[in-house]
N, C-alpha and C positions, 0 to 999 in steps of 0.2 A: 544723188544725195540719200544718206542711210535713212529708215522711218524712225520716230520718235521709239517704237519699240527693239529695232536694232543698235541702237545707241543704249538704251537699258541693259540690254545684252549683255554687253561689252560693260558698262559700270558693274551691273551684278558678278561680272565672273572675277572685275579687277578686287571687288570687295572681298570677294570670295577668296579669291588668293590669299590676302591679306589678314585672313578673319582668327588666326592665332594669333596675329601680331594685336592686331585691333582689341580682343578680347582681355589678352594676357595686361593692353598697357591700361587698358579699366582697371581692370583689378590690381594695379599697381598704384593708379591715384585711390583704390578703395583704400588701399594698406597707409596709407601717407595722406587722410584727411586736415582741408585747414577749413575754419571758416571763412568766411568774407573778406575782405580783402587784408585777407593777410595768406593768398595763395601761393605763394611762392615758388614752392617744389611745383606744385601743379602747374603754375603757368609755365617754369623753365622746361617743364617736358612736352608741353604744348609746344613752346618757342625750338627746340630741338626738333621733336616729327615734324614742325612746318618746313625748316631749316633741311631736311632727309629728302623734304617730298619735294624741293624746289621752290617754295610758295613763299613770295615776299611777304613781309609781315611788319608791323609796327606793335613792341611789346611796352609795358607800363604805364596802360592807360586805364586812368582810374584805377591808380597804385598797382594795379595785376595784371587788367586787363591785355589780350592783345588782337592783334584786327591783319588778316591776312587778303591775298586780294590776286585774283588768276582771272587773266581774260580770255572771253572765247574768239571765236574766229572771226566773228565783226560785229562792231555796234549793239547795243541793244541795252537794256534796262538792266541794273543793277542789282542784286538780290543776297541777302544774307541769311546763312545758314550758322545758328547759334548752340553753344554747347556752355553748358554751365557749370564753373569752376570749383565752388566752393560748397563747402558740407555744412551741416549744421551741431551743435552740442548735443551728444546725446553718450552720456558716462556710462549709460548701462547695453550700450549697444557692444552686442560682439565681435565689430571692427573701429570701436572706439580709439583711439591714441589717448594712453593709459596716462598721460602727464598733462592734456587739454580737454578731454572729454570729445575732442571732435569725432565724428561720425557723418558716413555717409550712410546717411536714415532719409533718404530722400531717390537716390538714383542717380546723380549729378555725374557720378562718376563713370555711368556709360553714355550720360551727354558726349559729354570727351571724346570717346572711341567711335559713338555715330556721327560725330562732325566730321572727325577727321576719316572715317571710311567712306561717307558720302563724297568729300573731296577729293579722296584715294579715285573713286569711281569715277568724280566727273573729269580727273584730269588724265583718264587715260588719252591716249594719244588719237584714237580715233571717235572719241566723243566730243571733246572739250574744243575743235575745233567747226565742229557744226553745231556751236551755240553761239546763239548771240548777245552779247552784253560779259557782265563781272559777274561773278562768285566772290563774295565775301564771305569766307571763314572765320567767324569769333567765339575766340574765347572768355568767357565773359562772365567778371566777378560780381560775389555781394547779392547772389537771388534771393539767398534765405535773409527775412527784415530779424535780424536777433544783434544781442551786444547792441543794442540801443547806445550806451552810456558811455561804451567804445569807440561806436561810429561818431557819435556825436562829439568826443573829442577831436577825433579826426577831422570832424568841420571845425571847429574851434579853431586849430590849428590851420587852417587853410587848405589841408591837403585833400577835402574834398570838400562838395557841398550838399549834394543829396547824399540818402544814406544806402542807397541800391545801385546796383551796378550800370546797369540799361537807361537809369535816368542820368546818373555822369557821364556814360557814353553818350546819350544828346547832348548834355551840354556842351559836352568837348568837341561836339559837331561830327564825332563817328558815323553819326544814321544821316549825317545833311545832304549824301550822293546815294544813298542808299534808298530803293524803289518799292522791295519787297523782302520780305523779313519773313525765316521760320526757324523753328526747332519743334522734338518730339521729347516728352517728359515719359520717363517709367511709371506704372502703376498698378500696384497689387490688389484693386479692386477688380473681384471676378467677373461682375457684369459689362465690366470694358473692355473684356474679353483680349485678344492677342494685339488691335490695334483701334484706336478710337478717336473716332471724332469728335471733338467737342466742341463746345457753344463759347456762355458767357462766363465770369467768372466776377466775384466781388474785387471790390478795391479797396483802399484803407490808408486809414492815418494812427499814425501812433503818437503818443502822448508821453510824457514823463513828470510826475506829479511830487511834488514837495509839501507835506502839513507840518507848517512850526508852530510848537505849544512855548512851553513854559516848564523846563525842567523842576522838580524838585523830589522829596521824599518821599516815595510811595507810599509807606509807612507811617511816617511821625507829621507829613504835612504835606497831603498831597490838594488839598485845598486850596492849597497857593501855585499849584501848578497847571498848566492848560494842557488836557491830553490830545498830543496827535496824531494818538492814534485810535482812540475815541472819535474825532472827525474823520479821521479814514474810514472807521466802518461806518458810518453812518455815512459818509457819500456812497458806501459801496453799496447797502442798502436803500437809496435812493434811486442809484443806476437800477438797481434790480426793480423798482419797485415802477419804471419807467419801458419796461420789457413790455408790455402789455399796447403800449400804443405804436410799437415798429412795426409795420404793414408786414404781412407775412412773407409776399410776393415782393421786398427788398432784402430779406434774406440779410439782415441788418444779423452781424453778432459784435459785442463788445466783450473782454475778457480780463479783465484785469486781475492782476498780479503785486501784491506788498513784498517790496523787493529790500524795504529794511523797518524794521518795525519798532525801533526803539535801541538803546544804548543797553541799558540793564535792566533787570526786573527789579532791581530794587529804586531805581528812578522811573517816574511819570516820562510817558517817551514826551520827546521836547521836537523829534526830526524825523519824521517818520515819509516814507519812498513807498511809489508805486509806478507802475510804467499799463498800458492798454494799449491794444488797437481797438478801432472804431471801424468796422468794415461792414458793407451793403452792395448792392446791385449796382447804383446808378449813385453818380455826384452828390443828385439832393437828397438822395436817401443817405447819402453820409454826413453829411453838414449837415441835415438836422439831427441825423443822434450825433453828434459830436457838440452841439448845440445843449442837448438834454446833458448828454456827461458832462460839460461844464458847467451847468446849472447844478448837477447834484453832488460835483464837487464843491462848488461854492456853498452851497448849502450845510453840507458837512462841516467846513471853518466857520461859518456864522456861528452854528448852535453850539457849538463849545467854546466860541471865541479864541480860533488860531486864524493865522494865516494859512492862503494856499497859494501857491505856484505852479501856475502852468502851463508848461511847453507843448505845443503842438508842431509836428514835425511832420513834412509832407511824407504819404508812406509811396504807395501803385495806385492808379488810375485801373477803374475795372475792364477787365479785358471783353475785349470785338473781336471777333472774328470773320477774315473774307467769306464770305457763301461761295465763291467761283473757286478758290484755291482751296477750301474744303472738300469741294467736288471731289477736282484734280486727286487730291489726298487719296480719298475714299475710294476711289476705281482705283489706285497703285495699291492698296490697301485689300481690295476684293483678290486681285491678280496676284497677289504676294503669299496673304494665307486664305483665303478662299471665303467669301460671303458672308460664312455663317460662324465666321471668326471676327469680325470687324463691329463696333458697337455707333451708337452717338448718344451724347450725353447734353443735356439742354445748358445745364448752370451749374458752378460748381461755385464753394462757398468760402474757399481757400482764392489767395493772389498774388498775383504775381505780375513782376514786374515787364512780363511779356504786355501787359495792357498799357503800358507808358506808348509802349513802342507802335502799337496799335490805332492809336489816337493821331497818329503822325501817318501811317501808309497800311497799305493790306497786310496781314498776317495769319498765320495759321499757327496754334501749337496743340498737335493732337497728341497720345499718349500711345505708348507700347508696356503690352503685358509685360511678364518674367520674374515680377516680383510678387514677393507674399511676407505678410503683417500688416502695419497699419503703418501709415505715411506720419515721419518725422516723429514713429515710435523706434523703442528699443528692437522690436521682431523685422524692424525693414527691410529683408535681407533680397538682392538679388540673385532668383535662382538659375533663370535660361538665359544666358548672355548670349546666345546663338542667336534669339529673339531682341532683346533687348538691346542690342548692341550691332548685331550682325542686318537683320530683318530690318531694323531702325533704320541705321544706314540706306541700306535699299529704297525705304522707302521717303527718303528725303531728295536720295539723287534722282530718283526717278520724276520725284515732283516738279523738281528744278530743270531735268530736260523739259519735260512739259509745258512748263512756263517759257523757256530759254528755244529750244528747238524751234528748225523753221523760221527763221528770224524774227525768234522770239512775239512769233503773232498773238500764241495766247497772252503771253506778261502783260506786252504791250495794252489788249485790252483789256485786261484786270485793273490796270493803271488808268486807262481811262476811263473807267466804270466806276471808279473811288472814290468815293468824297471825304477826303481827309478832318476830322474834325477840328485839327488845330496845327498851323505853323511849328515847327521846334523853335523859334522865339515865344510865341503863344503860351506853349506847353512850358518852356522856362517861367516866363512872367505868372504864367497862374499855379506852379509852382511854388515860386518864392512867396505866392500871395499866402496861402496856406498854413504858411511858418508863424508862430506867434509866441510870445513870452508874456505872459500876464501875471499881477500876482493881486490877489484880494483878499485882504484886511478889515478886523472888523471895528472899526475906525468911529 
């Protein structure tokens, strides 16, 4: 039987092979960004290379999604390897789509090429039969939480129910066979150096916020009108004014946005939009600011006397991280680019919905260098896709022998060293708990 390190071998050189193909089809999803789920071209070129590589797949799930599935030579623990489909808006980005604004200001788009070259590697012919258990390959929409107002038609209409990708894939019961779960995100922070391990990350709920006044003449008689947007800033200056009591170490931010502020300057606004997330460390650190932001929205319509409306919408659960498949990581990670290339980071204050999935089984999602500017800005450019895409790769199929190798000894004890925090029923139901519509009048 080959050692866990000659079966690397042989992944690495199969990536290797591959690593023009791999690179060139990244930069082809760069060229052709969409957002959330409305992937399309991305996922059909997902659904084609699965389709090249031999790997059954089920596409259109969670409207984009798709979910691929290669077993190894016997038995063993299931594990998913995640690449993520969609971009985000960013107009001033120099591979923007000049007609949507989309941009890949994030990396997403060498998710893609390291999912599918870790799979390239682990399905060569003399690896992929001394593992044991499934490889699941997912392509997977709706990371970035944006288009609120879009997504939430989309539930309206039925066609989905969460507003993130990873949480309709639970519901739809994609993660219900599924044991162990990873992917690695790009990052143009220098101190994460070429590959890094990370910790915790926040979680968050988003909001969408309606203040109704009382239209009338700015001008000739605004006396008789109720401004609302006179209570918008005055909740906004409330939230601000509520900063002071968020424990440091929850890492709480709230950020809101007036997404429409009125009809005309020469009318008293009568309809005035905001949208927020509410994001911190831990649950209660969110529930109660999201507690406080509703208070000082409420507050804002009492003192000018409007209404308020407010939607709260489940957003990510804050991400956990395995300690034992972090290890794993981090030794493929010294071996790949060498010790003093490799970081770890405690907390990050950004989220994502890799922490849904978290809550359910072990996960890992560390980062790989190659980029530079600032994350989900205009300068996010990916510059080393050798690293980024190539190196990533590697270091994902390696983890997965790790896990999977040897009849999958290690998986298996990561799986039972786990304590899962919540059932995928559980994580549904405290989900939908979440969701609320209220509206407060000053009555």
């Amino acid at each position: 039987m080959p050692t866990a390190v000659e079966l690397k071998d042989k992944a690495f050189a199969e990536i290797d092979q591959r690593a023009d193909e791999l690179i060139n089809l990244s930069k082809q999803i760069l060229a052709n960004p969409e957002p959330g789920f409305r992937e399309f071209k991305t996922a059909a070129l997902v659904g084609e290379k699965f389709a090249e590589m031999g790997v059954p797949f089920r596409s259109g799930l969670g409207m984009t999604g798709l979910r691929g599935e290669i077993l190894g030579g016997s038995e063993g623990p299931t594990m998913a390897i995640i690449g993520e489909l969609d971009s985000l808006i960013v107009n001033e980005h120099p591979h923007a789509n000049g007609e949507t604004g989309a941009a890949h200001a994030c990396g997403h788009h060498c998710q893609i090429g390291m999912m599918l070259g870790a799979t390239m590697g682990l399905m060569h012919k003399d690896v992929l039969p001394n593992l044991s258990g499934r490889i699941v390959p997912m392509g997977m929409p709706a990371e970035e939480y944006i288009e609120i107002e879009y997504r939430d038609g989309l539930r309206r209409a039925g066609k989905i129910e969460f507003l993130g990708g990873k949480p309709e894939f639970i519901r739809l019961g994609e993660f219900d066979d599924v044991h162990l779960s990873m992917m690695v995100h790009t990052t143009s922070t220098p101190g994460e150096r070429q590959l890094c391990v990370s910790g915790t990350s926040n979680g968050t709920l988003a909001k969408k916020i309606q203040f109704v006044g009382r239209g009338a003449h700015a001008g000739g008689s605004p006396h008789l009108g109720i401004n609302a947007l006179n209570a918008a800033t005055l909740a906004l200056s409330a939230i601000h004014f509520n900063r002071e009591t968020f424990l440091d170490n929850d890492t709480v931010r709230v950020h809101p946005i007036i997404t429409k502020g009125g009809e005309a300057v020469s009318a008293v606004p009568a309809d005035v939009r905001m949208e927020t997330f509410v994001r911190g460390r831990t649950l209660d650190a969110i529930m109660d600011a999201n507690h406080k932001v509703d208070r000082a929205l409420r507050a804002g319509a009492m003192a000018m006397g409007a209404t308020v409306n407010i939607q709260t919408i489940p957003g990510y659960l804050p991400l956990m991280q395995n300690g034992r498949m972090a290890e794993i990581f981090e030794a493929n990670a010294n071996t790949l680019v060498g010790p003093e290339n490799v970081a770890r980071i405690q907390h990050r204050t950004g989220s994502t919905d890799m922490g849904d999935v978290s809550y359910l089984m072990p996960v890992i999602h560390p980062y790989v260098g190659g980029a530079t500017g600032i994350g989900h800005g205009a300068d996010y450019v990916v510059q080393d896709y050798q690293l980024a895409v190539i190196t990533a790769a590697k270091s994902m199929a390696a983890t997965v022998i790790d896990l999977l190798a040897d009849g999958a000894a290690e998986g298996r004890r990561v799986i039972a060293n786990h304590r899962a925090e919540m059932t995928a029923r559980e994580y549904i139901e405290f989900m939908r708990g979440l969701a609320s519509e209220i509206t407060y009048a000053d009555v």
